[in-house]
Phi, psi and omega in degrees: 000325190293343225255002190257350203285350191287308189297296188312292200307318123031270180298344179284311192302298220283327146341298199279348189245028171286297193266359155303328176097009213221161155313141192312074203233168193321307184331309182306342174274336166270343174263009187271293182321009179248349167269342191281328162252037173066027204238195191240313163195190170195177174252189175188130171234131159220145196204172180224138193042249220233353181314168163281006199016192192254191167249098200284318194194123168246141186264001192203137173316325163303320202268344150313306204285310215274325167297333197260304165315355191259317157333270185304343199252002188025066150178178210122161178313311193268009155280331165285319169284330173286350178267344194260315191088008188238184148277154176243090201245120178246067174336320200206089203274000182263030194263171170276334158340289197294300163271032138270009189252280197219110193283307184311296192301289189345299171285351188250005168268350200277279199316338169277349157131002199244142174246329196218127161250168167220111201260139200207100122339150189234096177216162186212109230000199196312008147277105181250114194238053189135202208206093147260138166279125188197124184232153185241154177286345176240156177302132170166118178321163137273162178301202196267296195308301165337288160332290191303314190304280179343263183325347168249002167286315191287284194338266164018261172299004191254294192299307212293292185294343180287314181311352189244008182231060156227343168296135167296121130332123208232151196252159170197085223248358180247357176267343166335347188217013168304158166283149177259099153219200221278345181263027164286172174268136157307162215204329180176183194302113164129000182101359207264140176289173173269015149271338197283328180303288186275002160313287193306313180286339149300330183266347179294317202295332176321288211275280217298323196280343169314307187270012157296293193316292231275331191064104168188169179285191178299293199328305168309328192254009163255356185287344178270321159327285188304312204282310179307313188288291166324304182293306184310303213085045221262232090270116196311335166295290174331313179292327190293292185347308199262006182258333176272334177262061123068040187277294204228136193242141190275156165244188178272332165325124174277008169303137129309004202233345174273338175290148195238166185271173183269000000 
């Protein structure tokens, strides 16, 4: 049974990206992996080395939201597992473990709506190209099997992404508007639809008109980005959003809270 279990997870991705209608990709493994461990849902990020990386797949607007706080609040399970290189299972986000680990994210995954995340670095020796993520609405470990399942689910969605980033980007401008979940249509290599495409790309577009406003490098102009959306209380797409259509302009001040909109 241990030794079939790679092939079963195998055929669950290709299942899944069946009924997508599309070639097989790292997504298909994350949204194949939430009924197969039992979770409520999950992402998938990918990225190389310490970047933040894009957002490939989200299966449920929780699992959006729980991505993007981990952005802005710069902590969480899945930025410790992509700096550790292991996994990070965070059975009970209400222990006291988990918010002293990360006092920000922690109550504010509670409050979207997640009790246990579980984050599986995407490496494949010293290559590493993401964070899949899978969080549950109730508290509770997973099982061994579970667990195994998970890592070869990762395992997976690691192969799915190298292999895909000599595949061209294929465009689908009519796929542009499903609701975001695990049955959008891709959009491009790895599977990311094409709103998760321009998400990132408003906050790169964001971060870049930032270091014009602020005179400071990306970096600096993107810590200020995360620091206006954490004081507001913002969600960091909104905010890029309303700063590239020049809604709202940053000052050089370093309060967040004195800058005004526009």
């Amino acid at each position: 049974m241990t030794d079939d279990r790679p092939a079963r997870v195998w055929n669950l991705v290709a299942a899944q990206a069946a009924r997508r209608g599309g070639p097989v990709s790292a997504a298909d493994a994350c949204a194949a992996a939430v009924a197969a461990v039992d979770v409520t849902g999950a992402w998938l990020i990918a990225a190389r080395g310490a970047e933040a990386g894009h957002l490939m797949r989200v299966t449920d607007q929780v699992s959006e939201l729980l991505a993007e706080l981990q952005l802005t609040l710069g902590e969480g399970p899945g930025p410790d597992a992509a700096a550790s290189g292991g996994p990070v299972l965070a059975s009970d986000l209400d222990e006291t473990e988990a918010v002293r680990r990360w006092p920000a994210f922690a109550p504010a995954a509670r409050r979207a709506g997640a009790a246990a995340i579980f984050a599986f670095p995407l490496q494949l020796g010293a290559i590493r190209t993401g964070v899949m993520s899978l969080y549950r609405a109730r508290s509770g470990p997973l099982s061994a099997f579970q667990l195994g399942d998970a890592l070869i689910f990762a395992d997976t969605a690691t192969q799915l992404l190298l292999d895909a980033q000599d595949q061209p980007v294929q465009d689908h401008p009519a796929q542009d508007q499903p609701a975001r979940t695990a049955g959008s249509a891709a959009a491009g290599p790895g599977g990311q639809p094409a709103y998760l495409t321009r998400h990132r790309a408003e906050i790169d577009q964001a971060t870049g008109m930032l270091t014009e406003q602020l005179d400071v490098g990306i970096a600096e102009a993107f810590i200020r980005l995360r620091a206006y959306a954490y004081a507001h209380d913002r969600r960091l797409s909104d905010l890029a959003r309303d700063i590239v259509a020049r809604r709202l302009r940053l000052s050089p001040d370093p309060d967040p809270r004195k800058d005004a909109q526009g």
